[in-house]
C-alpha positions, 0 to 999 in steps of 0.5 A: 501522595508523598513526595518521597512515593514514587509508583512502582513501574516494573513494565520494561517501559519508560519509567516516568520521575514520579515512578521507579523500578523495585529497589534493588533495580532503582539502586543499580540506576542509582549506580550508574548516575554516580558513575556518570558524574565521576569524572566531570565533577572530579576533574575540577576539583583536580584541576583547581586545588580544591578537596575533591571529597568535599566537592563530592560531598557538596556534589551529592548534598546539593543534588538532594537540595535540588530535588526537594526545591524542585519537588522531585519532578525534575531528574537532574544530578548536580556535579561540579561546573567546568564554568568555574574552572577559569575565575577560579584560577584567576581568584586562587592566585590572586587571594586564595582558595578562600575568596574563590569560593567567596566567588562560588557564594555569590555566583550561586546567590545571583543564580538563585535571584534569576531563579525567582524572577523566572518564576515570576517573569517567566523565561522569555527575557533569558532568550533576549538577554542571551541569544545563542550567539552570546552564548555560544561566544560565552562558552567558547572564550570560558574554555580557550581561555584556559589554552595557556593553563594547558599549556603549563602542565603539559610542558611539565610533564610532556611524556605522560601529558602526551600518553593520557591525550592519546588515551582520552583520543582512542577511549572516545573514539573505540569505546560505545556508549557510556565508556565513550561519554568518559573519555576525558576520566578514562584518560586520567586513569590512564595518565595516572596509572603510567605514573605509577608504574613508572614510580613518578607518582607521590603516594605520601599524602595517600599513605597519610590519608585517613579511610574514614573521616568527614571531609574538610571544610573552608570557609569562604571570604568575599572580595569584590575584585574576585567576585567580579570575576565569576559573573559569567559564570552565572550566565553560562549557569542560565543557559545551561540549566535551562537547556537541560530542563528542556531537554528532560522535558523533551525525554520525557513529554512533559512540560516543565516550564512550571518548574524552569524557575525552581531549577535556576533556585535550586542550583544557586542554592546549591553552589552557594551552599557548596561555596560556604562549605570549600566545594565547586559550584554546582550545574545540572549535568549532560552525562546523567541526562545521557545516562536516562536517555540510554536506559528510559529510566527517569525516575527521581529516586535514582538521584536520591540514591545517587545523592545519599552515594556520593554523600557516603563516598565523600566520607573517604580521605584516602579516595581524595587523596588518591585523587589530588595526587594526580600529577601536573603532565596527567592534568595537562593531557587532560586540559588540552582535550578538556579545555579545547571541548568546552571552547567547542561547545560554543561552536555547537550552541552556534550550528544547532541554533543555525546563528547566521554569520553573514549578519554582521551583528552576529559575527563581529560580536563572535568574533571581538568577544572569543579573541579578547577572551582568548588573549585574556586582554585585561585592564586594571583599575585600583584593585579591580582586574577586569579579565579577558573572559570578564571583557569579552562577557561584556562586549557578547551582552551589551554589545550585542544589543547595542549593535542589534538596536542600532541595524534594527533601527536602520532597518539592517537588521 
């Protein structure tokens, strides 16, 4: 059979990746994929400058690159990684957009690496080199560290900054199922609108903006003081993609450790080819794979459909240049419950995997790495800074087994 056939299943049950419903059904689930990764893979292109149409368009290319490498077994929509969002602000300012997506590149190139050597290794090594209290640590200083970027919008605009956080507080906590999976996009149209009416929005470049036309394009530069920057990055790319793929295969009953390599493969193609073209890394997303949990359709022609969607919406300046008017206090309201979530997904990594704190290996590597991350304690050497979320990614990695080998030689462990 062809990869592009899927068997119709009009049954009302569990519709496996290799089947779909009749189309105009398939389309609708299409729909609402692309609905599922609106806000998350726009935030970041918001929040980081870059042209959200061509993250988009980046977004739904890498989406169809992810599903041919990965042939069609595994439901997965690609949308832009809240893990780039601190190195690259760090490379923006430091050098400009261009060498922030010289970072993107190589992220996506090393993932890609892993990738083939999870194919041909397997994954166990991933489980050594990451154990859930690296990476709980990881996630938790990738979104603290941002607090002072936070920070410097909401004070720009406190009024609507204030507005838009309690939006995304009574969205989540009001709202069922999907609208409350979107609170934190619920609270941008909230902030964004309250600008409007009270006529503090600039609707220049929304005037200006062309209906149709292909989206812009910029080419990236490579410099190793902002490379440097990103390697964590990849490492929370590992963690996630692989979580994702065992969470499909627990939806759906299948195993797919066969194709755990090809995912990391496909994902670093992806950012990478999102990085050459001026678009955000890429990582598979939870609220897509919400979105098959909640309707049991898990059917891979309903990516394709969201895919070839999003492709076709980034062909819309004017739709990005409505969004890239989003003013500073909209984006600070935002950062603040943003931001503290991702800090918090650490914390959950920690609880679910049951990390035991009252092992001292354990808690002084959680704690040294989340307050050097924090703090953003950094050192400069020639041109190389190394960051706090850098610091602390090496103090979680190595130190960690460092310190596990010294209390198991001891017998401590």
């Amino acid at each position: 059979m062809s990869m592009f056939s899927w068997k119709v299943n009009n049954s009302g049950g569990v519709i496996a990746p290799d089947e779909r419903l009749s189309w105009p059904r398939t389309i609708g689930t299409g729909l609402q994929h692309i609905a599922a990764m609106f806000g998350a893979t726009f935030l970041v292109p918001i929040i980081t400058g870059f042209p959200p149409t061509t993250t988009l368009f980046f977004s739904g290319v890498g989406t169809m690159l992810f599903l041919l490498i990965t042939r069609n077994k595994l439901p997965s929509y690609l949308g832009s990684s809240f893990a780039f969002l601190a190195p690259i602000a760090a490379s923006v300012k430091a050098g400009g957009m261009a060498e922030a997506l010289g970072g993107v590149v190589i992220t996506g190139v090393l993932l890609a690496i892993v990738g083939f050597v999870v194919k041909a290794a397997g994954i166990k090594w991933i489980d050594w080199l990451l154990p859930p209290v690296v990476t709980g640590s990881i996630v938790m200083v990738i979104g603290l560290n941002l607090a002072g970027a936070a920070k410097n919008n909401f004070v720009a605009g406190p009024t609507v900054a204030i507005i838009t956080l309690a939006a995304v507080a009574l969205i989540s906590v009001l709202a069922k199922g999907f609208l409350s999976r979107i609170a934190i996009f619920g609270g941008l149209v909230v902030g964004y609108l309250y600008t409007w009416l009270t006529g503090d929005l600039h609707t220049e470049g929304i005037k200006a903006a062309k209906w149709i036309a292909m989206p812009t394009f910029t080419a990236p530069s490579f410099k190793v003081s902002a490379i440097v920057l990103f390697l964590p990055v990849v490492l929370v790319l590992i963690a996630e993609n692989v979580g994702h793929v065992k969470a499909v295969a627990a939806m759906t009953g299948r195993n797919l450790d066969d194709v755990m390599g090809d995912a990391l493969v496909a994902d670093g193609a992806a950012t990478a080819l999102a990085g050459i073209g001026g678009g955000s890394g890429t990582t598979t997303y939870a609220e897509n794979i919400g979105t098959m949990a909640a309707t049991k359709v898990y059917s891979t022609a309903a990516y394709w459909i969201a895919a070839i969607g999003a492709v076709l919406l980034a062909l819309c300046p004017k739709f990005g240049a409505v969004l890239t008017a989003t003013p500073a206090g909209v984006l600070g309201g935002l950062g603040v419950a943003l931001y503290g979530m991702i800090g918090v997904l650490g914390a959950r990594i920690w609880i679910e995997s049951k990390v035991d704190f009252s092992n001292s290996t354990n808690l002084i590597i959680a704690a040294t790495s989340v307050i050097i991350g924090i703090s953003d304690l950094s050192w400069t050497r020639g041109q190389y800074t190394f960051n706090g979320i850098i610091n602390a990614t090496l103090v979680a990695v190595i130190g960690y087994r460092v310190l596990h080998a010294i209390a198991k030689s001891r017998g401590n462990d």
